[in-house]
Backbone bond lengths (Angstrom), bond angles and torsions (degrees), N, CA, C in turn:
res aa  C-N    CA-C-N  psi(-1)  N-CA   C-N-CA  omega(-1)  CA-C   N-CA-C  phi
1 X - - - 1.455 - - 1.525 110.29 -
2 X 0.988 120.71 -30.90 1.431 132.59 -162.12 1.583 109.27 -73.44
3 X 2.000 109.27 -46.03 1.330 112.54 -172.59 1.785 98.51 -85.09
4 X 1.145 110.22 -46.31 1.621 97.52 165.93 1.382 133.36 -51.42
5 X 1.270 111.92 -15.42 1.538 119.97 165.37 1.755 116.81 -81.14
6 X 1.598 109.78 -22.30 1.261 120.11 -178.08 1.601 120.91 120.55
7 X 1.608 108.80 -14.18 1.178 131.80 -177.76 1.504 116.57 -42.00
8 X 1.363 113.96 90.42 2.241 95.70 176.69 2.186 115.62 -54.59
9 X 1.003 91.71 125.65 1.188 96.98 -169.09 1.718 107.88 -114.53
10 X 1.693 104.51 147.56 1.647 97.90 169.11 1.260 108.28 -153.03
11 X 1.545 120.45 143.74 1.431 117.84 -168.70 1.783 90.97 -112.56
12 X 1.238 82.85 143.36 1.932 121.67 166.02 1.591 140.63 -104.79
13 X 1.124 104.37 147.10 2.004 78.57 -177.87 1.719 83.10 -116.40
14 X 1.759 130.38 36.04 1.210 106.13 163.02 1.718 135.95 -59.48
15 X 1.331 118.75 -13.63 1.746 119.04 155.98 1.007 107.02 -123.59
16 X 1.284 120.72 14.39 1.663 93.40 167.18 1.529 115.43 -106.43
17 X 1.518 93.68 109.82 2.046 97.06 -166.75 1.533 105.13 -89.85
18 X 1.349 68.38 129.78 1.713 93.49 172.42 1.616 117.67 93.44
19 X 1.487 104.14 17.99 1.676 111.57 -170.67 1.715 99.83 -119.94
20 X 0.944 119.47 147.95 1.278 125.41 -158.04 1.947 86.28 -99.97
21 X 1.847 117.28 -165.13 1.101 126.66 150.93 1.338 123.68 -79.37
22 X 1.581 119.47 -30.51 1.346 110.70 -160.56 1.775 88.24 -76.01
23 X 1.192 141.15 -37.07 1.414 155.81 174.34 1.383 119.03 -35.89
24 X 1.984 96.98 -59.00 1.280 84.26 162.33 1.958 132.77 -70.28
25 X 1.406 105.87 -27.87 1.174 103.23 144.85 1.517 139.99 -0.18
26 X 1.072 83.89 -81.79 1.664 123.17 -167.46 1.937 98.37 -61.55
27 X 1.362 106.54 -40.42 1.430 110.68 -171.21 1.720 96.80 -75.04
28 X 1.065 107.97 -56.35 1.628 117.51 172.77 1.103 99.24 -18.12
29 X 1.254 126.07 -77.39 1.265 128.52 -147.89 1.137 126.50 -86.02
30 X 1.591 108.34 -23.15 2.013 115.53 147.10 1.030 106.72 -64.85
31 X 1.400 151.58 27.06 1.489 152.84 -179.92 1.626 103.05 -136.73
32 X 0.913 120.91 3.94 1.675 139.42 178.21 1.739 122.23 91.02
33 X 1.376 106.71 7.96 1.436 93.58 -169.49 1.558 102.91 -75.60
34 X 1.417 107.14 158.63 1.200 106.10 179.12 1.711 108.52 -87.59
35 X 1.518 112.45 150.21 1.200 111.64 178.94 1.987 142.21 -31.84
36 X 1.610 88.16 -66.51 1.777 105.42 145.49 1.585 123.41 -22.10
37 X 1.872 103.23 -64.15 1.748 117.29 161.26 1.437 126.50 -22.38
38 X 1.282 91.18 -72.06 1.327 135.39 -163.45 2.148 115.89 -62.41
39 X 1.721 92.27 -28.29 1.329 101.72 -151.79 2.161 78.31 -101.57
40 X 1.375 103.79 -37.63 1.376 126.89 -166.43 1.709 97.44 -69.04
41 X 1.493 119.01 -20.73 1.184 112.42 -179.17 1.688 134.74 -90.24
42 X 1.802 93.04 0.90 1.266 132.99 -154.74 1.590 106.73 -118.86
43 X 1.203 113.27 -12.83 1.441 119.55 -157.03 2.151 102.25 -128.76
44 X 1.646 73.70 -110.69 1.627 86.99 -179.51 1.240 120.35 -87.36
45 X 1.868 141.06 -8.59 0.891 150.22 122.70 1.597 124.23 -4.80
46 X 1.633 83.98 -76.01 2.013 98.83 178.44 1.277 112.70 -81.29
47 X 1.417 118.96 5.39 1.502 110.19 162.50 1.064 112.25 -93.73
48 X 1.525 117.89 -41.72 1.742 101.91 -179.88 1.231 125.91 -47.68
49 X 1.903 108.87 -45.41 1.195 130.50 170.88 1.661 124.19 -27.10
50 X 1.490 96.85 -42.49 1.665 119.89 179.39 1.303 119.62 -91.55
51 X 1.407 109.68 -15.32 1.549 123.11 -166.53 1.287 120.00 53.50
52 X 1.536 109.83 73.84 1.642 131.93 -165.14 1.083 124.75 -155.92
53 X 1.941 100.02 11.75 1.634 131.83 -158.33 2.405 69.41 -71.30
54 X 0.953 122.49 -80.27 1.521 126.78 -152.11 1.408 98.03 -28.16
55 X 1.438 122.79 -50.51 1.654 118.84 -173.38 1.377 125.13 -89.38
56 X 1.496 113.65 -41.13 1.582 95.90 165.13 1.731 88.63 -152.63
57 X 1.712 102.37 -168.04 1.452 120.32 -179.12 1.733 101.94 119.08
58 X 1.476 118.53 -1.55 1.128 128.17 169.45 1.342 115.57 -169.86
59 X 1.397 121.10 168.63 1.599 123.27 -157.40 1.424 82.13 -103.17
60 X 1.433 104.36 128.70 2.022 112.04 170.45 1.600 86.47 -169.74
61 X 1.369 89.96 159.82 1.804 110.91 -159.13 1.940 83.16 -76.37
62 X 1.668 114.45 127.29 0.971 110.70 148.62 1.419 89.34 110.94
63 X 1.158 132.49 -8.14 1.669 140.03 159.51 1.213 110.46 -70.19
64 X 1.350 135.22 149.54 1.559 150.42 163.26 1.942 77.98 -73.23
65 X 1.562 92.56 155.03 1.037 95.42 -172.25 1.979 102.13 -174.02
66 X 0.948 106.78 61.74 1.955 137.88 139.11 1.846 104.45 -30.78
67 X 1.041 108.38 86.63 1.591 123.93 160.66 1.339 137.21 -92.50
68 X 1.157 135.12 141.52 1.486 133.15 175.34 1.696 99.83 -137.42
69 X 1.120 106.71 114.53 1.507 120.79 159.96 1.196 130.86 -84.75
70 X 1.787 124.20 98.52 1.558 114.35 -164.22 1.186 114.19 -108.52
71 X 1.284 128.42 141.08 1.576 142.87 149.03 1.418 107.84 16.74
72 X 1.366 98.89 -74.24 2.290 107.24 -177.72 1.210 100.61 -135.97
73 X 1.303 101.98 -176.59 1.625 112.57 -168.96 1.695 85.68 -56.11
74 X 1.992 85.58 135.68 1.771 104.10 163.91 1.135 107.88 -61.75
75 X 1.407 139.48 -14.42 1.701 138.03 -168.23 1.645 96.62 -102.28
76 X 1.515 117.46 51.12 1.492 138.62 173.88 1.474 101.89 -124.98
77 X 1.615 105.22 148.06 1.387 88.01 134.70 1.556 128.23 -94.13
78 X 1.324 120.45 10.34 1.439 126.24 -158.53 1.698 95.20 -86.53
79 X 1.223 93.74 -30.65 1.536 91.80 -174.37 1.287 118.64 -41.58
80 X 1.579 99.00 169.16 1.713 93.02 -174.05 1.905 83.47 -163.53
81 X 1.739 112.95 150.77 0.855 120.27 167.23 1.268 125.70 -81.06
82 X 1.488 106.27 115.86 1.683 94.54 170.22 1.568 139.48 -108.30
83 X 1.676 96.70 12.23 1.389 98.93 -166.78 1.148 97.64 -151.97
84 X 1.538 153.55 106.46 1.724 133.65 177.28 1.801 108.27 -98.67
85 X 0.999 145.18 151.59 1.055 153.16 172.37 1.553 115.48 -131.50
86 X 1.331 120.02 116.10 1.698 133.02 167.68 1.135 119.27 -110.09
87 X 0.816 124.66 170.56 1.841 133.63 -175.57 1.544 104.42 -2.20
88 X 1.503 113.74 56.92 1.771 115.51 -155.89 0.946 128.18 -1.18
89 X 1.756 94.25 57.13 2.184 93.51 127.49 1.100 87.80 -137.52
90 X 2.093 99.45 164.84 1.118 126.41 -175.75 1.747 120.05 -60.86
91 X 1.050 135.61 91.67 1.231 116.04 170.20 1.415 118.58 -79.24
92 X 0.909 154.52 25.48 1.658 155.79 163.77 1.748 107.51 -174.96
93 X 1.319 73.00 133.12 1.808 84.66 176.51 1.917 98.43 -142.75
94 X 1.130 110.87 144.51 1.386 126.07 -158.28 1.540 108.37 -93.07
């Protein structure tokens, strides 16, 4: 209701222990958000929100830019990480 009203929205896993982002995701979207929403609320969404849209929340030349490459769509639960990337280098590979 909130993004159909116009509302900028961003999801967190600050109480929810033991739930990752792609998870909360995942709940989003059994709650009707649409995927795009959902993925947008996680990214460049919750950066504007924070005012952090200039450094990251999307891939653009000149962004910090922290990646995880998964198995299947992250909006799974099947997914699985297979690749993490920080300050580009790999920290976990599967």
């Amino acid at each position: 209701m909130l993004i159909h009203a116009g509302v900028p929205v961003a999801l967190s896993t600050e109480s929810a222990v033991g739930r990752s982002v792609a998870m909360e995701v995942v709940v989003a979207r059994g709650h009707g958000l649409s995927q795009e929403a959902a993925l947008r609320a996680v990214t460049i969404g919750a950066a504007r929100i924070l005012g952090v849209e200039d450094r990251v929340g999307s891939l653009e030349d000149g962004k910090d830019a922290d990646l995880v490459l998964w198995s299947n769509d992250p909006v799974s639960t099947w997914a699985e990480a297979q690749i993490v990337v920080v300050g580009g280098s790999v920290v976990y590979r599967r």
